[in-house]
N, C-alpha and C positions, 0 to 999 in steps of 0.2 A: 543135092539140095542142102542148104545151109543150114544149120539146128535152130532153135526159136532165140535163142542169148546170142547168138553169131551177129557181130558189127558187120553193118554193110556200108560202101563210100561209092559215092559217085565216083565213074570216071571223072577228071581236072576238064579235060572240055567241054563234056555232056552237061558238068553241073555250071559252068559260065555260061554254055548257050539256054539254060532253064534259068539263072539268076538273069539275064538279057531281057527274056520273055518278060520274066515280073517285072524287072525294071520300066520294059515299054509299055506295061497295061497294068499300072496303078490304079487301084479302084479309090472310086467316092464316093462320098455319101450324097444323095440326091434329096435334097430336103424339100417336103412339099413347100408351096407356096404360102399357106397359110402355117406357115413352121418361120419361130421370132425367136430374140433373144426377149426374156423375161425383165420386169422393170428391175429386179434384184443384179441381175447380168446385166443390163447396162448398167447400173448403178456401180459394180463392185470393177467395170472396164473402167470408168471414167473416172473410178476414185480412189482404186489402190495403185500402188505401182507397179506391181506385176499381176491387176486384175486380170489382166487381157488371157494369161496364163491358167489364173485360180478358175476362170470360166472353162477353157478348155480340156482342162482335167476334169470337171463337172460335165461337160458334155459328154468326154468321152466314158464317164464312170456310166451316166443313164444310157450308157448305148453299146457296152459293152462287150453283148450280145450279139447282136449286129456286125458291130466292127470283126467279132471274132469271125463271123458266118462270111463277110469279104476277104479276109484274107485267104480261108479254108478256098473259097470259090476261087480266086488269086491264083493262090500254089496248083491246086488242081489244073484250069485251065492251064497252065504253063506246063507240068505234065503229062496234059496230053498232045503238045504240040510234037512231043517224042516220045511217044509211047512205043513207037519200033524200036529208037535206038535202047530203049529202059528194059524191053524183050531182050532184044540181043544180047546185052551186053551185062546185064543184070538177073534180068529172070526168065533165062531160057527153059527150068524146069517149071514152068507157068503159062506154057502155050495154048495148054487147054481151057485156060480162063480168060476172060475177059477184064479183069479187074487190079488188071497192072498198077492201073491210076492211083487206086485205091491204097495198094499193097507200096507202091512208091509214098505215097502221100503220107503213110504212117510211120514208116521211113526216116523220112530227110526232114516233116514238118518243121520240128525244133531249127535246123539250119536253115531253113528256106524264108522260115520267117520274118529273118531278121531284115530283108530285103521287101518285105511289103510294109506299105509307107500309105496310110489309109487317107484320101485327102477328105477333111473337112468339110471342104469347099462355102469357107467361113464367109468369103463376098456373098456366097447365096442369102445365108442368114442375116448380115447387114443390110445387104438388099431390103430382107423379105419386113427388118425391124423399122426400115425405116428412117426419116427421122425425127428429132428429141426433144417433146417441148423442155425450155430452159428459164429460168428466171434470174434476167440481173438486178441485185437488188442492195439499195444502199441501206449499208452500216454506219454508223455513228457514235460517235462517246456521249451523246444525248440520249437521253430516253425517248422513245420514239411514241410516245403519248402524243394524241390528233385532239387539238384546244377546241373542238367544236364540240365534241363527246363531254363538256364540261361545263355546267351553267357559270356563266360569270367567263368564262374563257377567252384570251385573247390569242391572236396568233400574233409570236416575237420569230425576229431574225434568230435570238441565241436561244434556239431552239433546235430540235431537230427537222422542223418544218422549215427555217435557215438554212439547214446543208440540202435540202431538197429545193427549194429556191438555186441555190448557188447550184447542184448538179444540172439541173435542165437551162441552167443559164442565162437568166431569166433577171430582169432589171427589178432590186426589188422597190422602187418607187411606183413603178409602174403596179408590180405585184400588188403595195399596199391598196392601191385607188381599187383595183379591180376587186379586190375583198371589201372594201368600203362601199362601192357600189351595190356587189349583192348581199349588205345589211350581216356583213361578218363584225366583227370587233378584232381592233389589233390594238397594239402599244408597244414598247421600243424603237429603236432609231430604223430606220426604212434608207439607207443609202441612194443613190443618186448613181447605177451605176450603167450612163449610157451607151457605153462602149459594148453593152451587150445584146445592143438593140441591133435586129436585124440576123442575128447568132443565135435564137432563142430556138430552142430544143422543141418547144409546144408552142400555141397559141396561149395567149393569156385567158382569154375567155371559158377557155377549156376547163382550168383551175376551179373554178368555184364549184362546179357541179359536181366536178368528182370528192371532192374534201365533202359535200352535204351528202352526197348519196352514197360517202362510207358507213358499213353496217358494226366496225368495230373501231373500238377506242383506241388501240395500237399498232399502227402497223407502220412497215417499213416501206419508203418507193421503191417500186419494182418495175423492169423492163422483163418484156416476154417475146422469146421468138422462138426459134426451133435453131439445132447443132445438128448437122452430117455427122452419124455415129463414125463412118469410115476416115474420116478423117483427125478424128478424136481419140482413135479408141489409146493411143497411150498415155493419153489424160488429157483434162480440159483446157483448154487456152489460157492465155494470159492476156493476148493482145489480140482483140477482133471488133469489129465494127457490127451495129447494130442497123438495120435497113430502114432507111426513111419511109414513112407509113404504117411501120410497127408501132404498138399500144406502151406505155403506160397507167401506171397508176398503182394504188395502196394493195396491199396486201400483208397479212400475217398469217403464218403457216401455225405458230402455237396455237391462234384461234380457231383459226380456221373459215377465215370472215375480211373484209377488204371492200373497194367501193368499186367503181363499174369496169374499172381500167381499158377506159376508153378515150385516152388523152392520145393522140398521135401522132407520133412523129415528125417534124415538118423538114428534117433533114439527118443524114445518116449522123450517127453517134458513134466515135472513135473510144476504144477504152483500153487502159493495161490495166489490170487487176490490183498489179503490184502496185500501184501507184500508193499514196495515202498522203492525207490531209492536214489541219492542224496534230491530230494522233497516230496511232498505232492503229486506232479503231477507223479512220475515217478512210471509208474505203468501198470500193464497187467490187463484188464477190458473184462468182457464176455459181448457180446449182440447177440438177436436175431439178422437175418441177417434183417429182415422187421421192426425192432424196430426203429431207427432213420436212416433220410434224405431217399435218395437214397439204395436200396437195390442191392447187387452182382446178383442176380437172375435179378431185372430190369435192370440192366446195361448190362450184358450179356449173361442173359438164357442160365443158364447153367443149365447142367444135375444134376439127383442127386449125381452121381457120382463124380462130380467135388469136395463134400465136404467131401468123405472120410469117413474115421470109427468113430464112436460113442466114443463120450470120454467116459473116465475113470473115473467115482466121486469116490472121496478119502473121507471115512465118518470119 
């Protein structure tokens, strides 16, 4: 019998056909179905560069436990597939026990382990998160101050209510009549631009109700739809199309306040992110809807429904 400090080694075949077994019966984690990634995990997928990573270390830290308790079940199981040959050959002074398994297992663990490869089975939890509402929403080197929040206020093109005109594409002669009809005030020059008739992102009719039935004086246009997390997860697009009959309308995340954003779509909307305007600033930017300030869901708990169909990534 060997002394208790006495090194013991696998037979070279015995321990390939046991490294075999593990290799063929990988364990996973079996995540219930009401098991998601947290609004912080997608957030840190979608926005750092090696979030996708900072998450997985995070998983694996809260589960530690677990994972250690699958591999132990792992090596085991694979030890007893040869618990004769580990008799024989090993612990012939151990006939009288039953607990070869064990006595291997305390053994070889440190070696054995290095062969168990615990799988995540990270599609389950994509699956189970979902997917993302998102807000594209335009930026400006204007101040995005809304001229109806202002007695005496008129709505101008050289304004930031102009680069929202020109994003929904949208003729603003037409635009002016349609604010003059429902008793808005403008001033400035109103262009003539009819090349866009027929191209126009929304109804024009649409416009007037949502500008009166904003609840705050700043906000930015925003489109809302939802992102395939599995598709995303090593960052957010740059270039995807937004789905004809998705919404939308005003929103500010600092306030936490916006109008009905129910202006919709009347044909898909093509975007690069990268693109920009007269500035640096003028430009269409995706974010989670939970990612900064105030989110559209805390402001108004809305359904999922409110954010429409899954964009399009253009690879």
């Amino acid at each position: 019998m060997r002394t208790q400090d006495q090194k013991i080694e696998l037979p070279k075949d015995l321990e390939a056909k046991i490294i075999k077994e593990i290799q063929d019966n990988q364990p996973t984690i079996y995540w219930d179905y009401n098991d998601s990634l947290s609004e912080d995990q997608v957030n840190t997928i979608l926005t750092k560069k090696d979030g996708i990573m900072d998450v997985v270390n995070e998983i694996w830290e809260m589960n530690i436990d677990y994972i250690c308790d699958l591999e132990r079940e792992t090596i085991k199981n694979a030890l007893s597939q040869f618990e004769n040959e580990l008799r024989d050959k090993l612990y012939t002074d151990y006939e009288e026990y039953t607990d070869v398994v064990d006595i291997a297992y305390d053994d070889f663990m440190d070696d054995l382990r290095d062969y168990v490869e615990v799988d995540f089975d990270f599609d389950r939890l994509l699956n189970n998160t979902g997917d993302i509402p998102v807000r594209i929403q335009l930026y400006s080197n204007y101040d995005c101050i809304n001229s109806n929040h202002f007695e005496g206020g008129h709505y101008r093109m050289d304004e930031y209510f102009g680069d929202m005109i020109n994003t929904l594409n949208l003729n603003p002669k037409k635009v002016k009549q349609t604010l003059l009809d429902n008793g808005f005030k403008v001033s400035g020059a109103w262009r003539n631009k009819a090349n866009r008739e027929g191209k126009e992102l929304i109804k024009y009719s649409d416009l007037p109700e949502e500008l009166i039935n904003s609840s705050c004086g700043a906000n930015l246009l925003v489109f809302v739809a939802m992102i395939n997390l599995k598709n995303v997860i090593s960052g957010l697009p740059t270039k995807f199309v937004i789905p004809k009959g998705n919404k939308c309308g005003l929103f500010s995340s600092t306030y936490g306040g916006g109008s009905m954003i129910d202006m919709e779509l009347i044909r898909d909307f093509k975007i690069d992110t990268t693109k920009t305007g007269n500035s640096e600033y003028d430009h269409l930017g995706l974010v989670t809807d939970s990612e900064d300030g105030y989110s559209i869901d805390q402001a108004y708990g809305v359904s999922n429904s409110f954010w429409g169909d899954t964009l399009k990534i253009i690879k």
